[in-house]
Each structure stands twice: as C-alpha cells, then as structure tokens.
C-alpha positions in Angstrom: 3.0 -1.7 -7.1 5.9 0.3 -5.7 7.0 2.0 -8.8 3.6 1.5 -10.7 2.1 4.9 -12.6 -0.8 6.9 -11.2 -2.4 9.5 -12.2 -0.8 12.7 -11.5 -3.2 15.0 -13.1 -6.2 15.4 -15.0 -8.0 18.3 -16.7 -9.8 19.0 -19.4 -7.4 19.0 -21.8 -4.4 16.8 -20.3 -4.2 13.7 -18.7 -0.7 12.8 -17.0 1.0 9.5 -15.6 3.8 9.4 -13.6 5.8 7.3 -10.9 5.5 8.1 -7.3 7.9 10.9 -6.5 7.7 9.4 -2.7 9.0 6.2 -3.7 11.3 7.9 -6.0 12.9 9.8 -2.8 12.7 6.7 -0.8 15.4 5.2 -2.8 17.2 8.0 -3.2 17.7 8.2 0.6 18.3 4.4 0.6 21.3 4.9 -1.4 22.4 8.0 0.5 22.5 6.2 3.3 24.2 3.6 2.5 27.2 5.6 0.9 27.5 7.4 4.1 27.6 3.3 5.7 30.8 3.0 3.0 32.4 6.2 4.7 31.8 5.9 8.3 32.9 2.3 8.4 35.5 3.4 5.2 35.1 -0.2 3.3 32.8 -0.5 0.2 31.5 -3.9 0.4 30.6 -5.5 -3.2 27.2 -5.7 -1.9 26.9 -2.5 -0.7 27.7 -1.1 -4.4 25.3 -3.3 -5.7 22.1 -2.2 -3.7 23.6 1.2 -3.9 23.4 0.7 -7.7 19.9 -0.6 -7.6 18.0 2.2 -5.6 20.1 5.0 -7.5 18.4 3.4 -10.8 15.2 2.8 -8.6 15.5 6.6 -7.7 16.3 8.3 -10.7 14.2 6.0 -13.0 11.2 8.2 -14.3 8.5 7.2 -16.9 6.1 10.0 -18.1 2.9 9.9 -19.9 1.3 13.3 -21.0 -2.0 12.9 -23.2 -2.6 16.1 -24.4 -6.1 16.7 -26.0 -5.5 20.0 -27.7 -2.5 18.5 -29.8 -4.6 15.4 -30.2 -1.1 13.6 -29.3 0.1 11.3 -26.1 4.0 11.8 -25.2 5.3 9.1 -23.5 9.1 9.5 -22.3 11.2 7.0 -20.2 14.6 6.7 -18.9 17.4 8.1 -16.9 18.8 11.4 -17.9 19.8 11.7 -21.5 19.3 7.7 -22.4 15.2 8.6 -21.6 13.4 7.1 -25.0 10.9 8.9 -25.8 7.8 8.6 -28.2 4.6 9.9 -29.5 1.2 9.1 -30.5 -1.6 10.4 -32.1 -4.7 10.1 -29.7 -7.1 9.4 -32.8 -5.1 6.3 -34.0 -6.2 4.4 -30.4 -8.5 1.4 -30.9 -9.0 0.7 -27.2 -7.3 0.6 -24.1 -7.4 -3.6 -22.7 -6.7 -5.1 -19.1 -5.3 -8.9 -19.8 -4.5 -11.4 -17.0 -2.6 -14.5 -17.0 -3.1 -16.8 -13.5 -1.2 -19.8 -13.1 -3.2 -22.9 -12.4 -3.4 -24.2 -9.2 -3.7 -27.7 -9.5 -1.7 -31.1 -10.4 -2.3 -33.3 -13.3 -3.4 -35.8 -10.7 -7.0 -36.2 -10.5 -8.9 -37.7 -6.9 -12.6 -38.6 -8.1 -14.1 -35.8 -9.1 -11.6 -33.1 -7.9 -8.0 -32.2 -8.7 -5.5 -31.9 -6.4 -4.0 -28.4 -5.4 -0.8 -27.9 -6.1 -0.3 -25.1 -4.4 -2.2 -22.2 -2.4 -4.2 -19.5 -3.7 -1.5 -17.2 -1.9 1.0 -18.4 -3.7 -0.5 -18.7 -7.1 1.6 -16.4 -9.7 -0.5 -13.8 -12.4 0.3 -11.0 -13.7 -1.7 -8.4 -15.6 -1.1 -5.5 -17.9 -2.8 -2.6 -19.0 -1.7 -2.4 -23.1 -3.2 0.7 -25.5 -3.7 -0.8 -29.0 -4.3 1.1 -31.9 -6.6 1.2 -35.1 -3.7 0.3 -37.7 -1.5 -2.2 -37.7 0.7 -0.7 -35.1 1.7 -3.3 -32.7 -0.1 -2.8 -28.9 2.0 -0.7 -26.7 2.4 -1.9 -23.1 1.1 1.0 -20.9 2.0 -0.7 -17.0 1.7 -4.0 -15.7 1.6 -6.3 -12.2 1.0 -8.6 -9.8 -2.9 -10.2 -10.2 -3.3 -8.0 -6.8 -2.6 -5.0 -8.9 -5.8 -5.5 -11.3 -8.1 -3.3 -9.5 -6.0 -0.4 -9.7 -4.6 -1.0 -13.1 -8.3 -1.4 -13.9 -9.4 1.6 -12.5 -6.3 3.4 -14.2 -7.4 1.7 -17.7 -10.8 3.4 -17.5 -9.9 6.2 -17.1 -7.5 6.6 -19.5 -10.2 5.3 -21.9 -12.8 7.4 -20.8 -10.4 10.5 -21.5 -9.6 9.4 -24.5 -12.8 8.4 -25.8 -12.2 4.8 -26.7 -13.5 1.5 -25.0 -12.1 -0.1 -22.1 -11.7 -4.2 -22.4 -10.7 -5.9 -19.3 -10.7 -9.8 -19.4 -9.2 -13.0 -18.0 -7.5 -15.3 -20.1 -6.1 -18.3 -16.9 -3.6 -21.0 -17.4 -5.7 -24.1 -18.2 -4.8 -27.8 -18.3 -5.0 -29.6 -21.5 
C-alpha cells in the first residue's frame, strides 16, 4: 500500500490522515531523474513522457483527512493543486466505520469426489478490501481507502481507530466469491 493513508497525527481533539510524504518524494525524484535522462541523452522518448507523467501525478497527488473534534466536523480534501475536491462532514451524522472484503474463489467448477479442483494458488488469488464511513441518514457510504486482501490488517487497524476517535462502531467482515 504505496500511496495508502496512515495516520499522521492524533490528539485529543484532531485526528489526521495523509499519504506518505516519503513516497510522495520518491516519485518526485523518479521524474526528476528521468527529465534530466531526456537532457543528457537530448531525446524525449514517448515512454519517457509517459512514466514521467505518471510519478509527477504519483508525486504531487495528496489526499487529506482532518477530523476535528472541537468543530464536530471531518474535512476531507483531495487532488492536485487547484482541481483538489474537497468536502466536509459532520462527525455526529457517522453510523459506523466498516472493513468489507471481496476474495476471488479459488476453485473450478469441476468437482473430483469430494473436493474441487484449484484453479489457481492462494498467491495468486485476487481480493480487495476497503475501509468505507457510512452515515446515520441516507447519505450514501463514503469510501475512506482501500487494497489488496494483504492490506486488511492495516486498513483494519486504521478503521478502529478512526472509530474509536470518533465514537462509533467498528464492523469488519468477509463477504468471499462463492460458487453457485
């Protein structure tokens, strides 16, 4: 989870997310590199441009979350620059915070005896899960992060916390990819 949030700080009275400024300079320098690659060889490959493109965006690409318990509001603010959208919420409207999973099934239609046939390895498997605030109207749930199934633990461990700052419960369950 390269450019996953963290927790950047957390008091009393604020609780903020935020990218990974180390990442954030790691593509910085990727793209600094390579334009100095375009002038010392003086050609700018297509390809070049494109990665170049990528880890500027990669680089510059910020998403903030700033719960702030005094204002009873969260800010949440994403973007690059002046096309950043930002929005707010009021803490007291939050139902919960929930973890969901989605894991691909493993195995072929074909049955041998008893047991199914893998199709493929554990390894290999794709899931993803996502940490998602939902509220106590009918405001539809707000997507807070998400990964890889190897990411749970941490988007876990960043979903309780959120909840236990905010005072609201914390529901983390698997829903897998079943045959029919």
């Amino acid at each position: 989870m390269i450019l996953s949030l963290k927790i950047a700080e957390n008091t009393g009275t604020i609780l903020r997310l935020g990218r990974s400024k180390i990442w954030r300079y790691v593509f910085i320098g990727m793209a600094l590199s390579l334009i100095l690659g375009i002038i010392l060889i003086r050609e700018a490959p297509l390809l070049f441009l494109v990665i170049i493109g990528i880890c500027l965006f990669a680089g510059f690409y910020d998403d903030r979350w700033l719960f702030d318990r005094e204002k009873n509001i969260l800010f949440q603010s994403s973007g690059i620059g002046p096309l950043r959208k930002r929005r707010e919420f009021r803490i007291d409207t939050f139902n919960r915070i929930s973890l969901k999973s989605a894991v691909s099934s493993g195995f072929t239609s074909e049955t041998i005896g008893a047991s199914k046939v893998p199709a493929f390895p554990e390894l290999f498997r794709r899931g993803r899960s996502s940490l998602w605030l939902e509220f106590k109207n009918d405001t539809p749930k707000f997507l807070i992060d998400e990964g890889t199934h190897w990411d749970r633990s941490s988007l876990e461990n960043m979903g309780t916390a959120i909840a236990a700052w905010c005072h609201v419960p914390f529901e983390g369950f698997d829903s897998s990819a079943k045959e029919s």
